[in-house]
N, C-alpha and C positions, 0 to 999 in steps of 0.2 A: 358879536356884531349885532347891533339893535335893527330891526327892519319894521314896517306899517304892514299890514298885510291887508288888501282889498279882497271880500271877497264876492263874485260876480255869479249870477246862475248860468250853469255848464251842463254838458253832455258828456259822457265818456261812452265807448262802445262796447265797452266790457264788465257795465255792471248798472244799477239800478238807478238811476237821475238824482241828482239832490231838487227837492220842489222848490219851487217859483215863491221868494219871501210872501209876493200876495196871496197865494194860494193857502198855506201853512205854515204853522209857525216851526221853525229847524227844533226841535228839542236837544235838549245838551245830550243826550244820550244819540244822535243821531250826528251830531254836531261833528265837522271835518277839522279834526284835530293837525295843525300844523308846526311841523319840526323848527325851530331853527336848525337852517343850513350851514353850514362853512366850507366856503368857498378855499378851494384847492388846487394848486397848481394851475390857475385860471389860464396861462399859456401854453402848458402840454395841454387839458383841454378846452377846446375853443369851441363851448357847449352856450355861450346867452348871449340871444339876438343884438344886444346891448352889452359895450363894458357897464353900465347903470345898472342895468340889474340884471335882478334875478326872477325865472318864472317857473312855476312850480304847477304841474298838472295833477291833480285830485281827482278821488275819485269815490263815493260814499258808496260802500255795500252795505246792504240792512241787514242779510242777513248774518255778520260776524262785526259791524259799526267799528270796523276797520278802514282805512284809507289807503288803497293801491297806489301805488306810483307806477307809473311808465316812463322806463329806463331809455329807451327809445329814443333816437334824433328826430327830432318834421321836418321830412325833407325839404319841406317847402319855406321851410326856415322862418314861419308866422310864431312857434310858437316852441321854445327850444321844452324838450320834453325831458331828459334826463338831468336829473341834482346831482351837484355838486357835494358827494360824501366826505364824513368827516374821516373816513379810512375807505380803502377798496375795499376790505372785508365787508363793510356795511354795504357800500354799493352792490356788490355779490349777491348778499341775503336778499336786497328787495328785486335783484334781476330776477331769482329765478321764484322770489314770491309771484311776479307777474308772469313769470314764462309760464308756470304751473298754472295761473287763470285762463291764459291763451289757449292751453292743450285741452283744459275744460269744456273749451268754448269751439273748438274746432268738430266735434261730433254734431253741431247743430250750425255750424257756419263752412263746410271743411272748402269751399273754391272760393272763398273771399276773405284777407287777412284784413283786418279793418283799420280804419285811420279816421284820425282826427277829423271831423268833417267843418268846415269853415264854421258851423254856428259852434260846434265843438270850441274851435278857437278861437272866436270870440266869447265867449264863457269859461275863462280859465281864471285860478284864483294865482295871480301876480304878487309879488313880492319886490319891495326897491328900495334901495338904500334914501336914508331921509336925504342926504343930499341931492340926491337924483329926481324926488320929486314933483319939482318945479321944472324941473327942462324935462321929465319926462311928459307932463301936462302941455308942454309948449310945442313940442316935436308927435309930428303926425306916427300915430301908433303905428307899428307894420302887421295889425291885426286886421283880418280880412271884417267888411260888416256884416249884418246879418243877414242874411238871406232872404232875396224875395220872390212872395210867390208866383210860382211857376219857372223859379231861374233853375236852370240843370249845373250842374258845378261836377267837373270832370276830376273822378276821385283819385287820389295820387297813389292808387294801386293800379292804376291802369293807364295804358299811354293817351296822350291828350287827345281831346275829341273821342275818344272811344265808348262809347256809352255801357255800364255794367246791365248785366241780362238776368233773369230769373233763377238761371242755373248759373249763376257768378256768386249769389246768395248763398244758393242751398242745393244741394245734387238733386234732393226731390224731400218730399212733403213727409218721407217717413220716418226722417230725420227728426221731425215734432212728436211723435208717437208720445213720448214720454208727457209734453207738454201739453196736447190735447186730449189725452188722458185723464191727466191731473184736472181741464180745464170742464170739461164735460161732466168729471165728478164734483168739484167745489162749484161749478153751476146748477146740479141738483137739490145741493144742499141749502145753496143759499135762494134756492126757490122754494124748497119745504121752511124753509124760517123766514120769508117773507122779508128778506135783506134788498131792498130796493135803492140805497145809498150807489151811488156812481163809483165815489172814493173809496167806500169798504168794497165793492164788486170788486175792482180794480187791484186793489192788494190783495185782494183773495187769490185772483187768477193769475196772477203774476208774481208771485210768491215762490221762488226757485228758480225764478226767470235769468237768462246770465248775459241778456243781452238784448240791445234794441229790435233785433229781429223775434227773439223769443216772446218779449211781450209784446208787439204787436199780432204776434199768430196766437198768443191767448186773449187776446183782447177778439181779435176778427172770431176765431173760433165760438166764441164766448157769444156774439154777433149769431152766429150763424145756427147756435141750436138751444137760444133762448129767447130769440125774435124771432116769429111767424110774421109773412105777410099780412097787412090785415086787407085782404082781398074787398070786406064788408065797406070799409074806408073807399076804397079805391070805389066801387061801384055807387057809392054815394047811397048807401042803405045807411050809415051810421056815420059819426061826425070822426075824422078823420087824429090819429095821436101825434103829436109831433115832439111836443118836450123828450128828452131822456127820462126823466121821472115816471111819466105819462106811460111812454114805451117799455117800460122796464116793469112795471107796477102789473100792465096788461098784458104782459107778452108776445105785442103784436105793432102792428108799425108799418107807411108804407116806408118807401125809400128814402125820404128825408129823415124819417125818423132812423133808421137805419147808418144815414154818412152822421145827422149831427150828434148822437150818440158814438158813432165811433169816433167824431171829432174830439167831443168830452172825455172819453175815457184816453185817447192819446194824451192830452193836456195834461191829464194825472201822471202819466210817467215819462213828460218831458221829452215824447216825440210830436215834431212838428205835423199838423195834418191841418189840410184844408178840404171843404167840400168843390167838388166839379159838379156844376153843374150842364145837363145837355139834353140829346136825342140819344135813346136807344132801341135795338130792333127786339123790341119785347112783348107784352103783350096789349092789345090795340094796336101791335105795328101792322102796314098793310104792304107789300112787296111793292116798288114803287111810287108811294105816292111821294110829295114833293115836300119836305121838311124848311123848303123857303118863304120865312115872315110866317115859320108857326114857333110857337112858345114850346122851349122845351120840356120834356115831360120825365126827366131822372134827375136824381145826384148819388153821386159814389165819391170815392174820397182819391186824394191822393199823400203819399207820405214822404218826409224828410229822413232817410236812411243815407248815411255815412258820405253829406253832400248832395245826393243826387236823390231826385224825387220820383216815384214808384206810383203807380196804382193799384185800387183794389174795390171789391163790391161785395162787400157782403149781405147786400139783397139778393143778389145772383146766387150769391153762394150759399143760401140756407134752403133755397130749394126753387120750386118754380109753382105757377097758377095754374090750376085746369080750369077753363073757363064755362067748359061743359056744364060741371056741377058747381061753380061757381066756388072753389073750395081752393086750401094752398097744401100743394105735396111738397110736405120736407124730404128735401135731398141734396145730403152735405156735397158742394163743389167744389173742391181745391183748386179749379181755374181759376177765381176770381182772386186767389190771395196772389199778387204781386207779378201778375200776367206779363209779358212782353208788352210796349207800343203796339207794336206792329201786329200781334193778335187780335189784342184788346178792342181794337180800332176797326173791324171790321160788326161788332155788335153795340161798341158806345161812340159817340162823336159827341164833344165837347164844345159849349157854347165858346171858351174863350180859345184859341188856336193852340197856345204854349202850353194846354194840359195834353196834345195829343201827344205829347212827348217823343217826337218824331224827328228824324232830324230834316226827313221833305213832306211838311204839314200837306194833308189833302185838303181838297172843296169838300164841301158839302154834295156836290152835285155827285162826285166820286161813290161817296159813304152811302149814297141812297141806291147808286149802281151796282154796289160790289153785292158778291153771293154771299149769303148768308152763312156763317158756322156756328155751330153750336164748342160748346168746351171740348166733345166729345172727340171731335174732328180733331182740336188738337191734343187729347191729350195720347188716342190712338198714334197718335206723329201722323197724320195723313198731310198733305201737300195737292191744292189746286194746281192741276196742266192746264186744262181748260173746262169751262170760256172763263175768262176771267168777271163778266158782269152777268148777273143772274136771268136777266132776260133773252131768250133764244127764240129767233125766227126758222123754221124748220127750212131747208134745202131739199128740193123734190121728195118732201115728205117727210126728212132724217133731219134730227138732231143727237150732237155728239156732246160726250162731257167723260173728263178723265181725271183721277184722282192716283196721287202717286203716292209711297209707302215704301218704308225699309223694311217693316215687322212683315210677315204673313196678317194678312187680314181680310177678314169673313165679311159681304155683303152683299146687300139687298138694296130694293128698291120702290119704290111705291106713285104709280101716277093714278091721279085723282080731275076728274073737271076743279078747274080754277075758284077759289074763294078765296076773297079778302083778307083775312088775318092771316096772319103766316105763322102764329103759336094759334092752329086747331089740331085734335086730335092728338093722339098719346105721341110720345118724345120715343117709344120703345116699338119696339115688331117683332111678333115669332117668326117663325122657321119660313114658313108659306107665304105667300101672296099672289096676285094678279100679276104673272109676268108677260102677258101675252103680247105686249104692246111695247115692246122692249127687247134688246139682246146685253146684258150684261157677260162682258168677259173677263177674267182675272190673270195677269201675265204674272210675271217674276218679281217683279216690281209697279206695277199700273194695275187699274182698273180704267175699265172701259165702259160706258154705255152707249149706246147706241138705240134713240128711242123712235118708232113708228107708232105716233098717235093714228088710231085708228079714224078719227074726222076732223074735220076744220074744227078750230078753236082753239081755246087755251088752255092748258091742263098744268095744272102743280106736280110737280117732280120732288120726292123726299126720297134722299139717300141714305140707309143704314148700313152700318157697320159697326162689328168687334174686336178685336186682335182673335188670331186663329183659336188658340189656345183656349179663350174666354168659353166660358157655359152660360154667360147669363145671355139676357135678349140683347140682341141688335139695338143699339139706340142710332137717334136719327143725328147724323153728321152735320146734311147741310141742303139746302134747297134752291131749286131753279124756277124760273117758269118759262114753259114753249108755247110757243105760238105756232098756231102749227095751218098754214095759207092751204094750201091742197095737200091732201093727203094720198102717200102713193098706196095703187093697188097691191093689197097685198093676201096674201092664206093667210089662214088662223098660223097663229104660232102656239105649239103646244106648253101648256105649262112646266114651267123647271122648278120644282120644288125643293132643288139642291142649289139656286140663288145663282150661282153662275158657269157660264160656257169656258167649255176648253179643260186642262186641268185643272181641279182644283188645288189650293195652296196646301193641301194636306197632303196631297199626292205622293209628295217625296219619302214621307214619314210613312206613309205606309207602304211603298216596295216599289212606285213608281216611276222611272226616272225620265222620260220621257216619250211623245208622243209624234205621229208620222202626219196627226193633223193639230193643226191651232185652235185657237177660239174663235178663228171667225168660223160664214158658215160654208159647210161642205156643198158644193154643188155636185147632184148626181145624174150622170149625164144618161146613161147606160142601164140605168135602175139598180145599180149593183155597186156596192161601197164596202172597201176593206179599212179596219182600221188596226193598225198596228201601234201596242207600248212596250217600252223597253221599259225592264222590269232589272233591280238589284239584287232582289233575290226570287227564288221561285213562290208564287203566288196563284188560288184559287181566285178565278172570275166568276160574274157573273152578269148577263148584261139584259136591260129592259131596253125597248122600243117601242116607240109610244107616237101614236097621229091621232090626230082628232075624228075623224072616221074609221080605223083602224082596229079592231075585234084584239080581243087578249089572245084567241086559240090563234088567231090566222098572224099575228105579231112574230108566236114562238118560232112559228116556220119560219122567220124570216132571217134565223138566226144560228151563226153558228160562229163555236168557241174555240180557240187550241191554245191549249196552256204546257208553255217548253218552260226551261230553267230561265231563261232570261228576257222571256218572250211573250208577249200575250195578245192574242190574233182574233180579230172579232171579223167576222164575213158576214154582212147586211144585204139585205132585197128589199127595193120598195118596189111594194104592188099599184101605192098609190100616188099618186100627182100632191106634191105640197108639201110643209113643213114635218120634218120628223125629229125626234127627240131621242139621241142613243145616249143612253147613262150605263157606267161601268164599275160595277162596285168589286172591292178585291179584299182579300185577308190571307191571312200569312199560310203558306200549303198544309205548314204542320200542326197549327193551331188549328185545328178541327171547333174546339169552344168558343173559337171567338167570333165577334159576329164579323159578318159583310160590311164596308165602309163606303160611301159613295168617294169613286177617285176622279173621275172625269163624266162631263157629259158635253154632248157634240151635237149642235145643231144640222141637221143635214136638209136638204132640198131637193127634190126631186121634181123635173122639168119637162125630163125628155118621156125617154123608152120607159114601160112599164114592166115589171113581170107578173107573168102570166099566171094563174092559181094553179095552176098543173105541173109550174115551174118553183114552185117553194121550198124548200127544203123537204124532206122525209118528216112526220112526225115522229116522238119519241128519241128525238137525238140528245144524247148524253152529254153533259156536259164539258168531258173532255172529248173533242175533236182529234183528229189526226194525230200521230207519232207525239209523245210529251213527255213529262216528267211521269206519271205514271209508266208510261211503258218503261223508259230506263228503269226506273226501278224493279220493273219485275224482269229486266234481263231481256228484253225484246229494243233488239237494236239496228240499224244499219237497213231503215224502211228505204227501199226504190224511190217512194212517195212523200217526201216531207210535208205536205200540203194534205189538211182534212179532205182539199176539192179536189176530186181526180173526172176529167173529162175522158170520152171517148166518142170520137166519132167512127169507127168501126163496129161499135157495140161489144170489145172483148179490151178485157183488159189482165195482167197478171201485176197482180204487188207482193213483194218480196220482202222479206226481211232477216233477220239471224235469233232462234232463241236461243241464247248464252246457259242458262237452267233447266235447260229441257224439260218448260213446263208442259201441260197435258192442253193443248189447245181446242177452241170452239168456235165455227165463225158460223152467221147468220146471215141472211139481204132478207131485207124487207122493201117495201113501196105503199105508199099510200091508199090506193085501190089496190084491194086483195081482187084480181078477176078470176072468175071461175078459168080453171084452164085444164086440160087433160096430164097435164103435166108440171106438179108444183114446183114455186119457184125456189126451190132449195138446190132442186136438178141442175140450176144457172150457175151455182157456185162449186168450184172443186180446189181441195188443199194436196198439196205432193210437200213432203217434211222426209228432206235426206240430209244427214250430219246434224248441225246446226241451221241448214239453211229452211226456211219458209216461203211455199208463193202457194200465194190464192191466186186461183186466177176463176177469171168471171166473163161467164158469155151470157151479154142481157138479151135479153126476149123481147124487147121494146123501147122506142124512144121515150127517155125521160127520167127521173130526180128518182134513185135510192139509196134504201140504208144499209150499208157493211159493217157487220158489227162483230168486234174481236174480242172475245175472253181465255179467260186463263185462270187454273186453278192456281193458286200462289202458295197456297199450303196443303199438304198429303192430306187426300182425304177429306177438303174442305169442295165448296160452292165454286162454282164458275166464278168467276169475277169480271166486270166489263175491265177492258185496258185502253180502247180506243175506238171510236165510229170512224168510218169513211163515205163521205157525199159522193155518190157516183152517178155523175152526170152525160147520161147518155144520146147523142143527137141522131141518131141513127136509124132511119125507119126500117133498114131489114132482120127481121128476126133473128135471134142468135140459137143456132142449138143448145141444145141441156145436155148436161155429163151426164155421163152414165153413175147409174145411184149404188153408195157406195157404202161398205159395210164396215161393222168392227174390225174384221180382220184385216182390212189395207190400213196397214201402220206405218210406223217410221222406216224409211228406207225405198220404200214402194213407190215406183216410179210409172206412169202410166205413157207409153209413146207413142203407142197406134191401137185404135180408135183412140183420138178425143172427144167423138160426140156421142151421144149416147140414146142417139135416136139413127139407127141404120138402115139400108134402101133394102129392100126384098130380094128372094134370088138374087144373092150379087155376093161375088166373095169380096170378101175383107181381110185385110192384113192386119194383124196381131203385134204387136212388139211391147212386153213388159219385162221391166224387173225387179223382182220380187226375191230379197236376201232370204237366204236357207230352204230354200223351196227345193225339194224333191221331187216333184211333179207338178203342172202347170198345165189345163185343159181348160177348152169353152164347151159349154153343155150346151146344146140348142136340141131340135129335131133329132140328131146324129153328135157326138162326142169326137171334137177332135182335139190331139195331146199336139202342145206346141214343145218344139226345139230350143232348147240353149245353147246360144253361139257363143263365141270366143271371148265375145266381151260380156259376159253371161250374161246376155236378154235372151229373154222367152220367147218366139217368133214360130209365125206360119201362119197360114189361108183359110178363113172358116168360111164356111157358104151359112149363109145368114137365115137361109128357110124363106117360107112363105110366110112369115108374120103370126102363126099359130102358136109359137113360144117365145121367152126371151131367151137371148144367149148369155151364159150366166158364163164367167172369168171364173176358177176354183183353183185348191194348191193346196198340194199334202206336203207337210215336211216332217212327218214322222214313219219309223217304220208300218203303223198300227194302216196306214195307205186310207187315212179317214181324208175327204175332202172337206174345205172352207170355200163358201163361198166368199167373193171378195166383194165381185162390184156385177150389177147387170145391166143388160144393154135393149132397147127397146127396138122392135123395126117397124116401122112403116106399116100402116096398112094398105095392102095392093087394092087398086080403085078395081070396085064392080061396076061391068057393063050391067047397064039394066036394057 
């Protein structure tokens, strides 16, 4: 069967364009070699738009100058896609020729199958019987026309009206790895050979290309790290490049030079591209000013991809201007290739409406209102709560703004007095800054700020942020400005050098599960703030506190720690009126090498009640507080006191506990003032240890704040070791007496019941009652020797006259035959008052 065969410039999405007859001439070695067909069984299949004819879709690859066919129906019935075989076995071979290009092309395409896009089919090479000819010239084609610019055309991979999105393309940018690769290196080289041809660039860097999406990201690529801004242009020091030629030769270009270069090099491989031009918030933009009846001042392009038309900026994307040093910092942006609408659109506005490619176009009046974002904002995934337009009038002093987040992510913040351009100063921030003027909080999913400019006026607001994870610096997200009408009174706020209040989003990863206070701020009414975390495994703390009047020695006092298995207890004083800063760094119990990590920090406020400097904690309190994971571990269990804080207002107190190991025990009190006194204060504390059980018990000398301190040898032979401090807070102004002082020989078992005190009245008898395991004898030595009795329930009992205060009455106990006496404990009495 004889047929004409026309043949039309096309697009396919699966391989390299055939050029435009004006452009090049086809060479027969490139040239689309076409089959006669034989038409089969044309009934069973009902495969051409027409009984007339027949159309045949082609496809040039250069690099194997083979011809693909697409076996494939159009759904849209414009352009019938699969031929008519002269056997099913042939049809076969060229199905899964083409299936095997598709799987090719799906590592660089994998969320979008692609289809014929309308210019697609109107560039198809047609085939028709001579008879048909003439009535096919006569009868209106059902070939869609060409596409015009700025028409969006709803691709027949997706339901109607639904617009294809950035990630309907491509899952993400590392999917080019391969591609900008290759493009970055055949752009070096052909800048060491001084290849400045548009058409040789162009098949250089698209040369393995498998698809219209692949050579546009080596074309943009190609854009972004062989054109420099030419800053010198712009500032009007030197005459500005605009040809391709011009730009390519110099390596430099503003933005025009930039879209109509990338207009040029699309043209070469048969992607449609137009320039957009508009307004963008770039550099010379000023927050606010009014873009009504001024000349726009960009162009960026936009592209024809499988029907529907995409933007992109590869002036954005090769890096940005410091205007400071008047110079351009390359830095590759994979924002700009193929952005959303709906991102896009808050940093370029387009002079003509149908480039915003939107489906509800904004004003202008909108575009000059909205907050600013950098790429960063979105490539972080960050999401505006509020305000929605950049300008903020502060509410009794407060302005608010919140940024939402699925990832964990790190940020900062930066308020400046107000200036004009809105690109001054670096795009990045370390660790630190001026937070004083500010409460930034970070929840689960939100940030928060909360800003108190400290005076009337206006101040720039730049927010930074990373994903948690990230090491490098914070770059700058997005910016506001406040106006800020009266400012409320307020205390200094102390600096947060760990960025923000409450937990941080690292918390969880390191042992933290949560907290008994939030990110906003603690009000302390009382002078006195407990903060409790719940902890998933056991964890070493360690916690600063920090005022802006506030001394580092007199801080420590103000603090105190207890670290249980699942638990971690921080107990606060503030001495002073205003802003304080509690931060809590923790690391794993057993990991001794690893360092401390900040986990939380918690602004607190202090309004009311002060505390007193007489009232501060003890110094020299150890880190571990009250009953915790050390003591369990050494076998000290089942404390009376679960709580580091033990109050007394009788000035005695006994705490209890059980040692399971029958370690060799050691307890201490301390206080702040050592006062001279006739009787030290070690005499205040006495231990009884019978079985397993332990009680100190403590009769204080004075109102007011000391330290209890519990060791334990943990190995034969070895060092005391601390196990736990006790804050014994005593309100009690009547003196407590002292134990009688007590020796090596009162050990385990020895039970002391009558005297408790260890300071006795003169002439005066006293009742005795001890007991003391294996004792053979049992006497008080004073003036005169008296032997006590063992009763029934073997204690040691009977009457000693106490003397005249001329000796002490010494407790003693033989339990061997040898009748040697020990003393145990002695006993002080009184001095009887002289008449003078």
């Amino acid at each position: 069967m004889s047929a004409e065969v026309a043949i039309q410039k096309f697009s396919f999405p699966f391989s390299c364009a055939a050029r435009h007859p004006q452009q090049d001439e086809v060479t027969q070695k490139e040239r689309i070699q076409v089959k006669t067909l034989v038409l089969h069984d044309l009934q069973e299949k009902p495969i051409l738009s027409k009984p007339s004819s027949v159309r045949v879709v082609g496809a040039l690859v250069h690099n194997e100058n083979q011809a693909q066919v697409n076996p494939k129906l159009n759904p849209g019935g414009d352009v019938a896609a699969p031929q008519v075989m002269a056997s099913d076995s042939a049809a076969l071979s060229r199905r899964n020729v083409f299936e095997n290009l598709t799987v090719e092309s799906e590592d660089q395409r994998p969320a979008a199958k692609r289809q014929l896009s309308s210019e697609s089919a109107a560039r198809t090479i047609t085939a028709v019987k001579k008879s048909a000819v003439r009535k096919e010239a006569e009868e209106p084609r059902h070939l869609k026309p060409k596409t015009h610019l700025g028409q969006r055309l709803a691709p027949r991979t997706v339901a109607a009206g639904k617009r294809r999105r950035r990630k309907d393309l491509f899952t993400n940018t590392d999917v080019f790895h391969r591609i900008d690769s290759h493009v970055v290196r055949a752009g070096a080289e052909l800048r060491d050979k001084c290849v400045y041809d548009v058409k040789t660039i162009v098949q250089s860097i698209t040369r393995g290309s498998r698809n219209e999406v692949d050579r546009l990201r080596a074309i943009w690529v190609w854009l972004c790290h062989n054109i420099e801004y030419d800053v010198s242009g712009y500032l009007g020091h030197s005459e500005k490049l605009t040809s391709p030629e011009e730009v390519i030769a110099a390596g430099r270009g503003v933005c025009c030079g930039y879209s109509s270069l990338c207009m040029e090099m699309c043209r070469e491989v048969g992607i449609e591209c137009e320039e957009v031009p508009g307004h963008s918030k770039g550099i010379g933009y000023r927050q606010g000013q009014s873009l009504k009846n001024v000349k726009s001042d960009h162009l960026w392009n936009a592209v024809l991809l499988g029907g529907q038309w995409f933007l992109l900026d590869a002036c954005w994307g090769a890096g940005r201007v410091d205007m400071e040093h008047e110079s351009f910092v390359k830095r590759f942006d994979d924002f700009y290739f193929l952005p959303d609408p709906e991102e896009f659109i808050d940093s370029h506005f387009p002079d003509e409406e149908k480039w915003q490619l939107l489906d509800t176009a904004i004003p202008l009046e909108e575009f000059e209102r909205r907050v600013f974002k950098t790429s960063a904002f979105f490539n972080i995934g960050l999401r505006l709560i509020q305000p929605h337009h950049f300008h903020i009038v502060t509410d009794d002093g407060e302005a608010n703004m919140s940024l939402g987040f699925s990832r964990p992510v790190t940020f900062n913040y930066e308020i400046t007095q107000h200036q004009d351009l809105l690109h001054c100063g670096t795009s990045e921030q370390k660790e630190s800054s001026n937070s004083s003027f500010g409460l930034l909080t970070v929840s689960h999913r939100s940030m928060n700020l909360q800003l108190l400019p400290p005076a009337s006026g206006t101040y720039d607001v730049k927010v930074f942020a990373r994903p948690e994870t990230a090491t490098t610096a914070l770059m700058w997200v997005c910016s506001f400005t406040v106006e800020c009408l009266t400012p409320r009174a307020m205390e200094e706020i102390p600096e947060n050098p760990f960025l923000s209040w409450g937990l941080q989003p690292t918390a969880g990863s390191l042992g933290v599960a949560g907290s008994s206070q939030g990110s906003e701020v603690a009000e302390v009414e009382e002078g006195v703030f407990e903060l409790a975390l719940k902890t998933s495994k056991p964890l070493m703390v360690l916690c600063e506190l920090v005022h802006p009047e506030l001394e580092a020695a007199v801080a420590k006092r103000c603090l105190v720690t207890q670290i249980q298995p699942n638990l971690l207890t921080c107990h606060v004083l503030c001495p002073l009126r205003g802003f304080y800063r509690l931060s809590v760094f923790v690391r794993d119990y057993e990991k001794t090498e690893v360092k401390f990590n900040n986990a939380a920090n918690f602004l607190l406020h202090c309004k009311g009640k002060l505390i007193g400097p007489d009232e501060l904690f003890p110094p020299n309190l150890g880190s571990a507080c009250g009953p915790g994971v050390r003591t369990m571990e050494a076998g000290l269990v089942k404390f009376s006191h679960t709580s580091a804080l033990v109050s007394t207002q009788q000035g005695k107190c006994n705490i209890t506990f059980h040692n399971q190991r029958d370690l060799e025990l050691h307890t201490v009190i301390s206080r702040e003032e050592n006062k001279t006194a006739a009787i030290p204060l070690s005499r205040h504390l006495f231990c009884t240890y019978t079985d397993s059980k332990v009680t100190v018990s403590v009769s204080l000398p004075d109102a007011g704040v000391y330290r209890l301190g519990l060791y334990a040898k943990t190995t034969p032979g070895g060092d005391f070791n601390p196990m736990c401090d006790f804050v014994l807070r005593n309100s009690c102004d009547q003196p407590g007496p002292p134990f009688p002082c007590v020796y090596s020989a009162w050990r385990k078992g020895c039970v002391l019941f009558e005297p408790r005190v260890g300071l006795l009245e003169p002439l005066s008898w006293v009742r005795f009652r001890v007991r003391i395991p294996g004792a053979q004898k049992v006497s008080v030595v004073g003036e005169t020797r008296t032997d006590l009795k063992m009763n029934k329930s073997r204690v040691w009992e009977g009457e000693v006259f106490s003397g005249n205060g001329l000796q002490q009455l010494k407790l003693a106990t033989s339990s061997g035959e040898s009748g040697d006496m020990a003393v145990l404990m002695t006993f002080d009495i009184k001095q009887s008052e002289r008449e003078e």
